[in-house]
N, C-alpha and C positions, 0 to 999 in steps of 0.2 A: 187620130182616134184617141178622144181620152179614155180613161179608166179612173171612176173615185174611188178612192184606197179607205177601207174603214180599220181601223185599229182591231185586233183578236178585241173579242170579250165587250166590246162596245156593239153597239147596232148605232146607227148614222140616224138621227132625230128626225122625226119627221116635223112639219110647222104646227098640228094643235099639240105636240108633245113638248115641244118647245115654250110655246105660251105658256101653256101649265105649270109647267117649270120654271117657269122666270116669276107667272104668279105667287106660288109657292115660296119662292125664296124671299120676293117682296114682303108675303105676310111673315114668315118669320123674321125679316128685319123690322119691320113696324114691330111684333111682339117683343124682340130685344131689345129695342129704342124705349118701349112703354115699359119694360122691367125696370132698364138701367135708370127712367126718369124716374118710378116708383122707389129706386133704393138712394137715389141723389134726395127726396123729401124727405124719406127717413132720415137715412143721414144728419139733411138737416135741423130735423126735431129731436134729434139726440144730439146734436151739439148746442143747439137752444136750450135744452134741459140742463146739460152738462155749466155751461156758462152763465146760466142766469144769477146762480148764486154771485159772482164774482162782478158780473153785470151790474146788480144791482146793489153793492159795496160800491161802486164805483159809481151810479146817479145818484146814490144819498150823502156820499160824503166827498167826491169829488166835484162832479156835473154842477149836480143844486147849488153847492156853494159858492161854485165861482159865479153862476148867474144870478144869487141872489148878492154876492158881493159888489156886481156891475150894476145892478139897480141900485142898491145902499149909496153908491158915488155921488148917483147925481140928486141925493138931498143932504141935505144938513140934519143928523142922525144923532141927538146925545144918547146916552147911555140909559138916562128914565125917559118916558115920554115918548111921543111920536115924531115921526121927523117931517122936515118941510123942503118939499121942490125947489131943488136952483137951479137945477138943468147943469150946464158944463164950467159952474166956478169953483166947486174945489179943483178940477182939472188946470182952470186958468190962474190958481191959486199957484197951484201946485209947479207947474212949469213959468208960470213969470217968477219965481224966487222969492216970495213971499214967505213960502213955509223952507224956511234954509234945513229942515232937519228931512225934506224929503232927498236932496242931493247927496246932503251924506248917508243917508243907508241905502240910495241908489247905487255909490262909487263902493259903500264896503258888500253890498251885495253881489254886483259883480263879478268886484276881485277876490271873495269865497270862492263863488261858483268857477270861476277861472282857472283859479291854483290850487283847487281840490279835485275838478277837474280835469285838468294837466298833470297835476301832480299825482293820482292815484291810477291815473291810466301808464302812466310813464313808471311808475313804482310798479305796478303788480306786473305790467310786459315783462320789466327787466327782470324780476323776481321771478316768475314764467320759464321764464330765457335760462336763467341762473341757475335754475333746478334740473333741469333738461342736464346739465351737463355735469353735474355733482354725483360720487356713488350712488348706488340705490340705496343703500342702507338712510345715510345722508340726506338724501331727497324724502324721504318718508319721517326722519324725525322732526325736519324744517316743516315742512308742509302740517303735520302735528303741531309744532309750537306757533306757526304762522295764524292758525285756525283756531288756537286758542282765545282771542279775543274776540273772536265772531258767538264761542260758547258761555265765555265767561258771566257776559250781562244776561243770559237768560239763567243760568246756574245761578247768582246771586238774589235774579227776581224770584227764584222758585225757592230759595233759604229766607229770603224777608217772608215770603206768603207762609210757608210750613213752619216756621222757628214757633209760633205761642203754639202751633198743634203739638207739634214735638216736645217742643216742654211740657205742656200736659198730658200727654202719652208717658213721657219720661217720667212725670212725675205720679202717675198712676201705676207703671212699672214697679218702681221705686219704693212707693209705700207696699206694695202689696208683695215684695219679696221680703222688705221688714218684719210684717206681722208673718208670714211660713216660716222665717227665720225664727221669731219669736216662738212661734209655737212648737215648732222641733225643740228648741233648745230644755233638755234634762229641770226641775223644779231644784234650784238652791236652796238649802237647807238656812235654819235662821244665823244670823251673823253671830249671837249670843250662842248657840249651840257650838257652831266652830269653832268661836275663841275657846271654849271650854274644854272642845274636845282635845284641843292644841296644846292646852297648859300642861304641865311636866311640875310636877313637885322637886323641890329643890331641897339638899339638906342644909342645914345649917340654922341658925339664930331665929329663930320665929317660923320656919319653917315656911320658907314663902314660894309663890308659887311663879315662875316664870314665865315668858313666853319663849319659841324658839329663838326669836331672834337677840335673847338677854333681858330684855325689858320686862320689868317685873307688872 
């Protein structure tokens, strides 16, 4: 003899209560599924928005030019004028050794990219590395003087752009604390008036008249 045991505080489901219930849970995962694909579109039209700017820096001066570069190859292009179809001979120009000046800026182009490559990853790791283990104090004045050449060339571009404002700033400054200078300053009496007021009678022979400092 069995006995089905039902748990306190539950009732034991009957089969359309059950249907319903698994319906139920169905449509709210269809309505989560249709949320969650509504905020994934979002999503994506606020990142299309956000990156378009940068997008499109990058098809008008990256993109475009190297495809308009790989057309330019395959004609004969002067500098005035229109250019004419050869199809793949400056390529074959270029790799048979004809043009000797394309091998050397192929070998020094390289070995730039190589040992500026190699070189600045291996430099700044080590300097990375170096700093980790230097006082604090230490670490924060290097990392300071380190980063100074990263500011320097935009602080100088920004002193070439501002220096003729600046001088004419300065020099509108300049005059115009002149003339308030000017006009505060007390009205000098005439030069003929002070000499005169200055002279001192002297005794003696002709009776003449001097100035303070003996000069007659």
């Amino acid at each position: 003899m069995s006995v089905d045991t039902v748990k306190p505080g539950r009732e034991a489901p009957s089969g359309a209560a059950g249907a319903a219930g698994a319906g139920e849970a169905k449509a709210s995962k269809r309505g989560k599924d249709s949320a969650r694909a509504e905020g994934r579109r979002g999503d994506g039209l606020r990142a299309l928005v956000y990156l378009s700017p940068g997008m499109t820096g990058f098809l008008l001066f990256i993109v475009l030019p190297l495809i308009a570069s790989l057309v330019i190859s395959f004609f004969d292009w002067s500098i005035f004028g229109g250019g004419r179809f050869i199809g793949v001979e400056n390529y074959r120009r270029m790799l048979s050794g004809e043009d000797p000046a394309f091998w050397t800026v192929m070998r020094n182009t390289v070995v730039f990219a190589a040992c500026y490559t190699a070189l600045n990853l291996v430099i700044s790791i080590g300097l990375s590395y170096w700093l980790q283990r230097v006082p604090e104090w230490l670490s924060r004045v290097l990392r300071v003087i380190f980063f100074i050449p990263v500011v320097t060339p935009m602080v100088g571009n920004a002193l070439i752009w501002e220096a003729p404002a600046l001088r004419q700033r300065r020099g509108q400054l300049g005059s115009g604390r002149l003339r308030d200078r000017a006009h505060s300053l007390p009205e000098q009496p005439d030069s003929r008036d002070g000499l005169a007021a200055h002279d001192e009678p002297v005794a003696g022979p002709g009776l003449q008249h001097r100035r303070p400092d003996g000069r007659p």
